[in-house]
C-alpha positions as protocol buffer text, in pm:
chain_id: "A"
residue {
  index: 1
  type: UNK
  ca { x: -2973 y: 535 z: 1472 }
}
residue {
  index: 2
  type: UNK
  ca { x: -2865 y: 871 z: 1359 }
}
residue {
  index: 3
  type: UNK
  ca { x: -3021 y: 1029 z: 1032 }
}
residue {
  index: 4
  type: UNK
  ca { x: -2680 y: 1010 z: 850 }
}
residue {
  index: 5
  type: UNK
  ca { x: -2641 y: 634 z: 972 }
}
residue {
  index: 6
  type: UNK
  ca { x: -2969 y: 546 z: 836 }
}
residue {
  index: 7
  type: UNK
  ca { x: -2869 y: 747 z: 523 }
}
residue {
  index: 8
  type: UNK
  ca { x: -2557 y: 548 z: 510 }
}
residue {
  index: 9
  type: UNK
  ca { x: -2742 y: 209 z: 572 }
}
residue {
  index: 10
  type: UNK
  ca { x: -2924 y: 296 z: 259 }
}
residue {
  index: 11
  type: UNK
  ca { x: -2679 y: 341 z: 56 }
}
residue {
  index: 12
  type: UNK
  ca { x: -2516 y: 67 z: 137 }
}
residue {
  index: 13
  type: UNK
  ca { x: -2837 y: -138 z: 100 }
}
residue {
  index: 14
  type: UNK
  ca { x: -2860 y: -6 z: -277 }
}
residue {
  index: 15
  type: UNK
  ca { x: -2461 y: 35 z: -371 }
}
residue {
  index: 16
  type: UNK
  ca { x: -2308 y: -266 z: -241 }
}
residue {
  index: 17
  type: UNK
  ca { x: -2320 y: -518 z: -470 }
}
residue {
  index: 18
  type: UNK
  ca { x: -2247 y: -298 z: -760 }
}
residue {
  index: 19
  type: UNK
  ca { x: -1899 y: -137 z: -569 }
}
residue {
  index: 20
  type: UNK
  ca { x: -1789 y: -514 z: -513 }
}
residue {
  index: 21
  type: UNK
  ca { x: -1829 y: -623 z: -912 }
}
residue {
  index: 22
  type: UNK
  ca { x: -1687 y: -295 z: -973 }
}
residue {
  index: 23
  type: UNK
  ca { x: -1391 y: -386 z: -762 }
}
residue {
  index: 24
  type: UNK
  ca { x: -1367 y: -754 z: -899 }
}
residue {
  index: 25
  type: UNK
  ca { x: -1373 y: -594 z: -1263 }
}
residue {
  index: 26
  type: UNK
  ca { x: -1070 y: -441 z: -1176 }
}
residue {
  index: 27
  type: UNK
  ca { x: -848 y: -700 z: -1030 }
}
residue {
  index: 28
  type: UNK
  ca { x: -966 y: -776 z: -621 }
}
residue {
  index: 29
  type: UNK
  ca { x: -1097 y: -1147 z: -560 }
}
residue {
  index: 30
  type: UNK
  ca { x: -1464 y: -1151 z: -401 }
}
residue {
  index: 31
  type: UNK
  ca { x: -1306 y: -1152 z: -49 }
}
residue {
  index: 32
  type: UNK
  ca { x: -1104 y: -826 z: -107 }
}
residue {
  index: 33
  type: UNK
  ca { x: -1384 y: -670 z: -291 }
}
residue {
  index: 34
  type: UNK
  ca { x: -1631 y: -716 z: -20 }
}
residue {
  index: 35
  type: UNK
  ca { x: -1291 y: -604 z: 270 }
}
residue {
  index: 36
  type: UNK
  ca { x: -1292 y: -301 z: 60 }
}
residue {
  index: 37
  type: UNK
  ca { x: -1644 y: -221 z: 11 }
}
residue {
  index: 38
  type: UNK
  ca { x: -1693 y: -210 z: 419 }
}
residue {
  index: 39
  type: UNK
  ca { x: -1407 y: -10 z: 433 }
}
residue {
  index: 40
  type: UNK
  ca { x: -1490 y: 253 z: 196 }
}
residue {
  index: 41
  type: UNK
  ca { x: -1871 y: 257 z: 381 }
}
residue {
  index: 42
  type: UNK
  ca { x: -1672 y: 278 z: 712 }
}
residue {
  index: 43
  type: UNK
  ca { x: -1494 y: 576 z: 585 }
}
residue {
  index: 44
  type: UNK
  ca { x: -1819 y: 763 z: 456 }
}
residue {
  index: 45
  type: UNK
  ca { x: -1928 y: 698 z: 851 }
}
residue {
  index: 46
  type: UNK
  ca { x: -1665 y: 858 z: 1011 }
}
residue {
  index: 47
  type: UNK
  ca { x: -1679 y: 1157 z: 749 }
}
residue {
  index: 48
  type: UNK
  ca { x: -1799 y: 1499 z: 797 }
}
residue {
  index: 49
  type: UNK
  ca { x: -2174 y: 1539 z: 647 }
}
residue {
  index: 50
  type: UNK
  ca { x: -2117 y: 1844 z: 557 }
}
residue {
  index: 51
  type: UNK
  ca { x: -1820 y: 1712 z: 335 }
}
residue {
  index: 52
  type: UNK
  ca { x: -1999 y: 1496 z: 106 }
}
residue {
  index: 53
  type: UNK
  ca { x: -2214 y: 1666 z: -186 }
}
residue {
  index: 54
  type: UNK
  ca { x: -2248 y: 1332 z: -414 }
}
residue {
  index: 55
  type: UNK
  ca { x: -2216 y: 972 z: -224 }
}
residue {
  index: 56
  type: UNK
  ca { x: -2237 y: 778 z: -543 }
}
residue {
  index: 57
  type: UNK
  ca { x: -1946 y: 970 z: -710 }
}
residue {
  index: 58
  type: UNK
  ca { x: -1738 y: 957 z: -362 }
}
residue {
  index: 59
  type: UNK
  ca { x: -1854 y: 590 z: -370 }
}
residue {
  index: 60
  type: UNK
  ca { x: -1739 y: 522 z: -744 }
}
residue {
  index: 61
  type: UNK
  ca { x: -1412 y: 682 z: -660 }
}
residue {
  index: 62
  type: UNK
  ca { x: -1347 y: 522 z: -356 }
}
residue {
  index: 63
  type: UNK
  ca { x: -1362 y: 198 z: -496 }
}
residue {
  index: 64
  type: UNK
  ca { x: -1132 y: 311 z: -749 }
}
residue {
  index: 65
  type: UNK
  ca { x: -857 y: 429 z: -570 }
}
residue {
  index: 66
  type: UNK
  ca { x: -854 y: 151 z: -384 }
}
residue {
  index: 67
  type: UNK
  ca { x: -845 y: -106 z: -714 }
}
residue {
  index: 68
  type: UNK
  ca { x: -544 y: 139 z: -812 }
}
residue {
  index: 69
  type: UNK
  ca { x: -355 y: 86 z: -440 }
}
residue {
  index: 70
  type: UNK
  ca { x: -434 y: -320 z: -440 }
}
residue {
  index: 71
  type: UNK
  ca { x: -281 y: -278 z: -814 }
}
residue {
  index: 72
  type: UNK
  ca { x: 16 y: -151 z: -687 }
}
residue {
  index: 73
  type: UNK
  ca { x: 56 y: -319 z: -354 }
}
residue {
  index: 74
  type: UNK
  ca { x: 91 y: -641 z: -605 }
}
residue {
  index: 75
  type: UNK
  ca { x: 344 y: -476 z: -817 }
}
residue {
  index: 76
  type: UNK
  ca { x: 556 y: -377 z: -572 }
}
residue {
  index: 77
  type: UNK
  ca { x: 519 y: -691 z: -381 }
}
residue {
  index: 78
  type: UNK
  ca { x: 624 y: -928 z: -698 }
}
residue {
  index: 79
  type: UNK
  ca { x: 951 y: -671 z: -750 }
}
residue {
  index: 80
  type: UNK
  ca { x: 1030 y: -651 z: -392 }
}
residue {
  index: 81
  type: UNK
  ca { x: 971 y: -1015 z: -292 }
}
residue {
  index: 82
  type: UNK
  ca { x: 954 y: -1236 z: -611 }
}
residue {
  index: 83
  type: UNK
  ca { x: 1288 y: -1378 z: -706 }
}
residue {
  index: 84
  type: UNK
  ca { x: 1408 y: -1297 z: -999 }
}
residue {
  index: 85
  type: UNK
  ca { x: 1370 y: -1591 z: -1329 }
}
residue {
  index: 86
  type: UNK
  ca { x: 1698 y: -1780 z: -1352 }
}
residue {
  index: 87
  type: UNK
  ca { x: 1813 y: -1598 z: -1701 }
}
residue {
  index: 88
  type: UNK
  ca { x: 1789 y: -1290 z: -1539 }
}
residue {
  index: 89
  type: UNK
  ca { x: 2133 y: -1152 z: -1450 }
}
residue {
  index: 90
  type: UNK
  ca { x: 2239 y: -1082 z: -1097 }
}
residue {
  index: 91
  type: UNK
  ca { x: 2313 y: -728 z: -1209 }
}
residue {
  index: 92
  type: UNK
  ca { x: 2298 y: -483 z: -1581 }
}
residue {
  index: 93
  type: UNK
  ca { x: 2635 y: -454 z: -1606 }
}
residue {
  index: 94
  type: UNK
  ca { x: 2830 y: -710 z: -1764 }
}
residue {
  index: 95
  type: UNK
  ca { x: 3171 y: -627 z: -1714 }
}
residue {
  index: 96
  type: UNK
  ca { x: 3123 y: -687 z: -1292 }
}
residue {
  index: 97
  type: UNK
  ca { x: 3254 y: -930 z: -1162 }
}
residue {
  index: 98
  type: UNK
  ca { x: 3135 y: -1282 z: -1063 }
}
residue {
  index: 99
  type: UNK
  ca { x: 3254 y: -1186 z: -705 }
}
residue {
  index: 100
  type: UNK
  ca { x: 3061 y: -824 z: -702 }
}
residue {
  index: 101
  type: UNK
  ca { x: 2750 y: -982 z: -829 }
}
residue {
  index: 102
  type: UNK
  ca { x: 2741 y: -1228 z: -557 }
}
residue {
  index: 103
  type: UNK
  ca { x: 2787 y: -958 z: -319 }
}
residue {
  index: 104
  type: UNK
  ca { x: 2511 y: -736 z: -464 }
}
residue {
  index: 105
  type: UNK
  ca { x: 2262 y: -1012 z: -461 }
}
residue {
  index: 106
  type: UNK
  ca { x: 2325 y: -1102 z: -119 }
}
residue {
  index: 107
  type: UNK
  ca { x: 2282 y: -739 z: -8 }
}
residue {
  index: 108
  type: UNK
  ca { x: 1974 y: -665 z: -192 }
}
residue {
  index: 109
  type: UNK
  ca { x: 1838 y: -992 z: -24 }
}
residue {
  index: 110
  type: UNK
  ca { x: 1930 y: -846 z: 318 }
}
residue {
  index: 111
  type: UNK
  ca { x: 1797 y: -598 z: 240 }
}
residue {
  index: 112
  type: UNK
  ca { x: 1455 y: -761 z: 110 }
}
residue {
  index: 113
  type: UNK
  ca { x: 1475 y: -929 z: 468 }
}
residue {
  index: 114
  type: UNK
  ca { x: 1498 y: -655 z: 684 }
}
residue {
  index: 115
  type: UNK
  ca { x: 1222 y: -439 z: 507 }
}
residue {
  index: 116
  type: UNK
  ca { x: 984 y: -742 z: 568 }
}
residue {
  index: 117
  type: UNK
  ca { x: 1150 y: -736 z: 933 }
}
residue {
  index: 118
  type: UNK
  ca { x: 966 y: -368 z: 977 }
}
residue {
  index: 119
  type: UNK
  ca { x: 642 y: -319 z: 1142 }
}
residue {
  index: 120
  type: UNK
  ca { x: 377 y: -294 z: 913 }
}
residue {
  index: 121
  type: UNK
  ca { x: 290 y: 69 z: 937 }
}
residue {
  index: 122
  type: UNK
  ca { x: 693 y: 173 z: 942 }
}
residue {
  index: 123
  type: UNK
  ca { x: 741 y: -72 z: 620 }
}
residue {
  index: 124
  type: UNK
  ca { x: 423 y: 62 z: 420 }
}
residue {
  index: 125
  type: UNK
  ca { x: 527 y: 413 z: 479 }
}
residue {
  index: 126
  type: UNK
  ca { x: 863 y: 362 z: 388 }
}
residue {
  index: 127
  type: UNK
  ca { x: 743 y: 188 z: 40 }
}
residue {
  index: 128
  type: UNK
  ca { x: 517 y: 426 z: -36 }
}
residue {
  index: 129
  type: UNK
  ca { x: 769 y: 738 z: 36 }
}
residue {
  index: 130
  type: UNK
  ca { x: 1112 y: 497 z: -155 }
}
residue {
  index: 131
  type: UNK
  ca { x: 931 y: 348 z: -385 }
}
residue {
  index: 132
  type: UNK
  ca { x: 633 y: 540 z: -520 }
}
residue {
  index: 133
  type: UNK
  ca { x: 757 y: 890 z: -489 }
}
residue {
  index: 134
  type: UNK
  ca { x: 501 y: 1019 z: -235 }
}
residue {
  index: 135
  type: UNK
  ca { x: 569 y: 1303 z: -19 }
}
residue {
  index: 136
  type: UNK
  ca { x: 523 y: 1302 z: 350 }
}
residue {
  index: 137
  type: UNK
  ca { x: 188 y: 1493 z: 325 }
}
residue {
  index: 138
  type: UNK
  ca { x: 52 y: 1192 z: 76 }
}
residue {
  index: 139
  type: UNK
  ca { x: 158 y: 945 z: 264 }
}
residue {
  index: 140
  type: UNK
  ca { x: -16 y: 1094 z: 598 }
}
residue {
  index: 141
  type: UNK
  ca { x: -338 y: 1204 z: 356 }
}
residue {
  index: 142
  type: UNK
  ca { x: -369 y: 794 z: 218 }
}
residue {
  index: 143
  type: UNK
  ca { x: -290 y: 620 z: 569 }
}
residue {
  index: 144
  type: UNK
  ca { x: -514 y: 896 z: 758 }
}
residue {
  index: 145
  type: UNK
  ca { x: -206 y: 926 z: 978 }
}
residue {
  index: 146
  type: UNK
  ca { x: -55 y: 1306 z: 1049 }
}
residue {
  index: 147
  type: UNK
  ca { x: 227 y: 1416 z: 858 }
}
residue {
  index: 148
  type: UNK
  ca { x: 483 y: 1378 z: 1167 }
}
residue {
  index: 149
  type: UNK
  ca { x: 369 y: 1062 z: 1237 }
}
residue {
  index: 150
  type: UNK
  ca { x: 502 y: 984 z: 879 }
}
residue {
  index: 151
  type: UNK
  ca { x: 836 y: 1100 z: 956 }
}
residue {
  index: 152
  type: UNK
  ca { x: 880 y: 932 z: 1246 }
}
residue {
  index: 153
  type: UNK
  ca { x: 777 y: 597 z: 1089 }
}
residue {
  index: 154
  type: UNK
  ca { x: 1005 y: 660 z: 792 }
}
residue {
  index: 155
  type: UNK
  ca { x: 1256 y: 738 z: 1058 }
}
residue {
  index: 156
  type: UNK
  ca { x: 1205 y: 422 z: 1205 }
}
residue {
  index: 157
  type: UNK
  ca { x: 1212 y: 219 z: 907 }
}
residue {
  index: 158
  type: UNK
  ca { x: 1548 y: 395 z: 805 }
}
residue {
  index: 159
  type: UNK
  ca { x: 1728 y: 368 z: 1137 }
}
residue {
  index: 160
  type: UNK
  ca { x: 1624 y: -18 z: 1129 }
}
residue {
  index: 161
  type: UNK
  ca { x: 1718 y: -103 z: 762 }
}
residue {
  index: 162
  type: UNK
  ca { x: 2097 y: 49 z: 831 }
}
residue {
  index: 163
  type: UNK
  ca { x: 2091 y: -159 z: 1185 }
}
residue {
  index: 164
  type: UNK
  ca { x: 1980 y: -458 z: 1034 }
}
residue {
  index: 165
  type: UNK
  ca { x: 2244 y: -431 z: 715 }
}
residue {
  index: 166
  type: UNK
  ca { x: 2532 y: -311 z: 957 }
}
residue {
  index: 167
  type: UNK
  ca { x: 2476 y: -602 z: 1163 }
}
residue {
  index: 168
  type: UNK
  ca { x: 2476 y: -856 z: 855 }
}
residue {
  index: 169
  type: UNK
  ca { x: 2786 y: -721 z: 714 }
}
């Protein structure tokens, strides 16, 4: 075992518990908590030793970040995929008609359908560039993918949502 494994193991030994309340605290059951904790521990493995100054704080912040992305995974699972409460209208504007709101509701549920139709990686890039606003470099920074690798996904994702919705129409 390497000196930075055994380092590691350590810190595990000592931080472990405390990272997974911290994680419950902020919304993840004990399952996801202790998902996340290996994760974040696997992630201080594979990095540079040179790169870390202060585990605990990278540690700390880790298991923030991801309480924040589980947070918003949620959110914009319920809006994608939750349907909407019966005295919710179809659409904001009044005047439309009974016809176009049929319509838009049956697009927007094609369209639900054929995002959860991606692959995996093609539909979490595309939510995260659509739907939270993050650039191709952010995207490629939080997936630990490269920044073409991004586009092409997005690409992907694009070229099958207009398939899928010219086929349905």
């Amino acid at each position: 075992m390497s000196d930075k494994t055994a380092g590691i193991a350590a810190i595990y030994a000592a931080e472990q518990h405390k990272l997974q309340l911290r994680l419950i605290r902020r919304g993840l059951d004990a399952q996801q908590a202790s998902d996340a904790v290996q994760d974040i521990f696997l992630r201080l493995l594979r990095s540079p030793p040179a790169e870390l100054r202060d585990p605990g704080a990278y540690l700390r912040r880790s298991a923030d970040t991801m309480a924040v992305d589980h947070w918003r995974r949620q959110q914009r699972h319920t809006a994608l995929f939750e349907p909407l409460p019966p005295e919710a209208p179809a659409v904001s504007d009044d005047t439309a008609s009974l016809e176009g709101q049929l319509l838009a509701g049956e697009r927007d549920r094609r369209l639900r359908r054929a995002i959860e139709d991606l692959p995996p990686r093609s539909r979490e890039v595309l939510l995260l560039h659509k739907y939270e606003g993050l650039s191709y470099v952010e995207i490629g920074l939080r997936l630990g993918i490269a920044r073409n690798t991004v586009m092409v996904h997005l690409a992907n994702a694009m070229r099958s949502l207009r398939a899928a919705l010219r086929a349905s129409d």
